[in-house]
C-alpha positions as CSV (number, residue, x, y, z in Angstrom):
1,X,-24.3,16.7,14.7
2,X,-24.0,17.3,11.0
3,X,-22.0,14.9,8.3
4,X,-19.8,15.6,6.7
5,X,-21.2,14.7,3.0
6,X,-18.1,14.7,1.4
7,X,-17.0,11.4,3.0
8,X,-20.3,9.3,2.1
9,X,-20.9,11.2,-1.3
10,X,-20.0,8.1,-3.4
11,X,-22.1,5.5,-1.1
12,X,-25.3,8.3,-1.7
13,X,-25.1,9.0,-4.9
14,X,-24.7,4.7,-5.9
15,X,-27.7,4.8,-3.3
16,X,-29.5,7.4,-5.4
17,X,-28.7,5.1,-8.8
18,X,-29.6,1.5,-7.4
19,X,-33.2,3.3,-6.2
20,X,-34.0,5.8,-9.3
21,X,-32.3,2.9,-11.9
22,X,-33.1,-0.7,-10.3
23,X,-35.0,-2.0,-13.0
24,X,-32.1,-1.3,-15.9
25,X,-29.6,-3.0,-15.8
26,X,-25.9,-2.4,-14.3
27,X,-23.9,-1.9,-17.7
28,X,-26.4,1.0,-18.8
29,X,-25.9,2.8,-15.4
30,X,-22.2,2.8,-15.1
31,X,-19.7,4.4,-18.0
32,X,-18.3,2.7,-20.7
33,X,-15.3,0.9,-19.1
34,X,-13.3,2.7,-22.4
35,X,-14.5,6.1,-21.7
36,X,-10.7,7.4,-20.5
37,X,-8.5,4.7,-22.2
38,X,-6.1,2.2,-21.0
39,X,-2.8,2.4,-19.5
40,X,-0.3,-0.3,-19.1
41,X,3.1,-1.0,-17.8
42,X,5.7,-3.7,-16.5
43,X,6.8,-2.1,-12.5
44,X,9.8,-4.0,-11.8
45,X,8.8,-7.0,-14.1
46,X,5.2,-7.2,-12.4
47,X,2.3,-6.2,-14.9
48,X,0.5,-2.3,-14.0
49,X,-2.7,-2.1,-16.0
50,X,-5.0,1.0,-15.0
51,X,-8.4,1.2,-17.1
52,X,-10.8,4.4,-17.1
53,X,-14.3,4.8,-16.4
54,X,-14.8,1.8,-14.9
55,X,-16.9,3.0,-12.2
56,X,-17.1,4.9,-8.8
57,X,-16.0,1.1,-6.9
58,X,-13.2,0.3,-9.4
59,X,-10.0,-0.1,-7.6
60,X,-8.2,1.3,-10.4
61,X,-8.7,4.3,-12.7
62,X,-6.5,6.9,-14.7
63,X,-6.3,10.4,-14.4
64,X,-5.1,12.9,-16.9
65,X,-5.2,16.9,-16.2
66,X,-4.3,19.5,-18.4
67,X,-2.8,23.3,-17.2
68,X,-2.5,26.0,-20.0
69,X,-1.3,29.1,-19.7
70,X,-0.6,32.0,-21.9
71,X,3.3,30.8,-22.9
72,X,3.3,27.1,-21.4
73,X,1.2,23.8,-20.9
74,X,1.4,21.1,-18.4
75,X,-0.2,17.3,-19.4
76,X,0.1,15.1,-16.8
77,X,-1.0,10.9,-17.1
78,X,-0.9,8.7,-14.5
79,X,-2.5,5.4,-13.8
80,X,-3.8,4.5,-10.2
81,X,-4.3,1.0,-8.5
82,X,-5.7,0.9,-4.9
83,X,-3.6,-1.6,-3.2
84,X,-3.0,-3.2,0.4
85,X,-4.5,-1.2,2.8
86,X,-6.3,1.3,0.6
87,X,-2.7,2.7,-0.1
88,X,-2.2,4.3,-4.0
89,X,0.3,3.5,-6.3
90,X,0.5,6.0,-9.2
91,X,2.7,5.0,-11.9
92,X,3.1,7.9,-14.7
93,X,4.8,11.0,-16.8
94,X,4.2,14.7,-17.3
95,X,4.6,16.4,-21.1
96,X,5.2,19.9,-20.9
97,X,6.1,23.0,-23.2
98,X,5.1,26.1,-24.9
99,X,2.0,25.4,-26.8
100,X,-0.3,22.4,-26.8
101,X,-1.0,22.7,-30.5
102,X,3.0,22.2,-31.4
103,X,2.3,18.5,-29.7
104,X,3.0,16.2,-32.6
105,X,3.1,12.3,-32.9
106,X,7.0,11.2,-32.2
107,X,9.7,10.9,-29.5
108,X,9.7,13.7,-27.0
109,X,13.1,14.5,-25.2
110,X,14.2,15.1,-21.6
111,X,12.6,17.0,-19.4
112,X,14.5,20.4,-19.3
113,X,13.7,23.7,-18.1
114,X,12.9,26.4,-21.8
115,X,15.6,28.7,-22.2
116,X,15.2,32.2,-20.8
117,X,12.1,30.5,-18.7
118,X,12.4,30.5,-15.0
119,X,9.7,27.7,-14.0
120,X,8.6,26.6,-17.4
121,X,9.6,23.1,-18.8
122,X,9.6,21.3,-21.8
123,X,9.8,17.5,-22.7
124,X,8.6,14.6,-20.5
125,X,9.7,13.1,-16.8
126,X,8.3,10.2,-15.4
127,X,7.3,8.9,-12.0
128,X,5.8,6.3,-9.9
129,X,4.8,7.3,-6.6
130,X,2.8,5.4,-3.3
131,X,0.3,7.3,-1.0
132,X,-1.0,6.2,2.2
133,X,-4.3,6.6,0.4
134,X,-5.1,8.8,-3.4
135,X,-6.5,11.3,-0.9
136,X,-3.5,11.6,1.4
137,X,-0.7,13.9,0.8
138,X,1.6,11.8,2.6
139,X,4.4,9.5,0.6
140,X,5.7,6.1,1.3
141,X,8.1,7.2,-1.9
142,X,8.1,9.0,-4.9
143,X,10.8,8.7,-7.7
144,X,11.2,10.7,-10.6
145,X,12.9,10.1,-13.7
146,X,14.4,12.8,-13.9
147,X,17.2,11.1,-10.8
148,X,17.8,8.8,-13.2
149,X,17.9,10.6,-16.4
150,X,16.6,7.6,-18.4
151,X,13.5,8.1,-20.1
152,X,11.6,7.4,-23.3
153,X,8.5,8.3,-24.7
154,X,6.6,8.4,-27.3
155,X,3.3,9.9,-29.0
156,X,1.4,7.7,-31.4
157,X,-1.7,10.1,-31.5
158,X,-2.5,13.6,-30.5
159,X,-5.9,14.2,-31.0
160,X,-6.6,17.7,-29.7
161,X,-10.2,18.6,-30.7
162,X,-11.2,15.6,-28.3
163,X,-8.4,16.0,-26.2
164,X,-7.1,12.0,-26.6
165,X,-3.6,10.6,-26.5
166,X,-2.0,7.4,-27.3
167,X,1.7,6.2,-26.9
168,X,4.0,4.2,-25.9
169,X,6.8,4.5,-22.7
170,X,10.1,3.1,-20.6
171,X,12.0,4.9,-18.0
172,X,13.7,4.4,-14.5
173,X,12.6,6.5,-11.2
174,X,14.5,6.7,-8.1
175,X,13.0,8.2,-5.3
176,X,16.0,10.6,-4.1
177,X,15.6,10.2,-0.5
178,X,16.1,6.4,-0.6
179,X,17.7,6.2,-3.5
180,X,15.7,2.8,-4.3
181,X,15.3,2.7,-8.2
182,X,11.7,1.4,-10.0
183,X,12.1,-0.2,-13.5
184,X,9.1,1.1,-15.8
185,X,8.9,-1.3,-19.2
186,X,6.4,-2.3,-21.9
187,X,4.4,0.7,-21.3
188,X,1.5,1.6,-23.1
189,X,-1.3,4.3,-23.1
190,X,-4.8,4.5,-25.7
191,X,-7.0,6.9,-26.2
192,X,-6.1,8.7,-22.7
193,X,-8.7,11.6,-22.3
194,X,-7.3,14.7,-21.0
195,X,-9.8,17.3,-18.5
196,X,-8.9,20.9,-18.1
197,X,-7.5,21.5,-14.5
């Protein structure tokens, strides 16, 4: 019978470290809990707070991938907290347009499709979304901003040699099967590190 590595790869490798490192201690071994910023947000008047590297047992972490192509980029932050019963709940936005270097410090607008474009989008949409687990393809909802139409954003700092970005955000998501409606206020992204996808 072989295992299937894949699903004890994170109990190994903190094996591995607690052997190779056990006489340094803990805070030298795991990241800087600031390595991929902070990430904050009222979800229906209850406090969100995601903070990156904090570690391969942190039940909370952000995620922020970039696509580029030739004539159109996809950014897309979201936070992640593990909650009851391992389930995820994601709680973020997608910026998208033509070229990355035109991103600028300010408001972005709506999220609309680029003229003449068939599947490429400008602007920014928000969402918050729940998983069974963050591995699991499976949705107890997901709600867009874009049902809603309300959403605001906007850059503080676009720093794109090191590939950071700060800002501030507010929108409503409704999932459109349900139609229930989730209230995003107060938010707040620093020094969010992007990673080519």
């Amino acid at each position: 019978m072989f295992l299937d590595f894949t699903k004890y790869q994170s109990f190994i490798v903190l094996a591995i470290l607690c052997c190779c490192y056990s006489c340094i201690p803990v805070e030298e071994i795991l990241p800087d809990k600031n390595d991929n910023g902070i990430f904050s947000c009222n979800l229906n008047g209850e406090l969100f707070e995601a903070e990156g590297g904090k570690g391969i047992l942190s039940n909370e972490l952000i995620i922020a991938d970039l696509e580029e192509s030739e004539d159109s980029f996809l950014l897309t932050v979201f936070g992640v907290n593990i909650v009851e019963d391992g389930a995820g709940l994601a709680v973020g936005f997608k910026i998208g347009g033509k070229q990355l270097n035109e991103l600028k410090p300010g408001e972005l607008g709506a999220w609309t499709l680029i003229e003449g474009e068939e599947d490429v989008f400008q602007g920014t949409m928000g969402g918050v979304e729940k998983r069974s687990s963050i591995n699991s393809d499976d949705y107890e909802f997901r709600a867009s901003s874009n049902n809603s139409g309300n959403i605001k954003l906007t850059l503080t700092e676009v720093d794109l040699e090191n590939q950071t970005i700060s800002g501030v955000f507010e929108f409503t998501a409704m999932d459109d099967e349900s139609g229930e409606k989730f209230t995003v206020t107060d938010g707040e992204f620093s020094q969010v590190k992007w990673n080519l996808k």
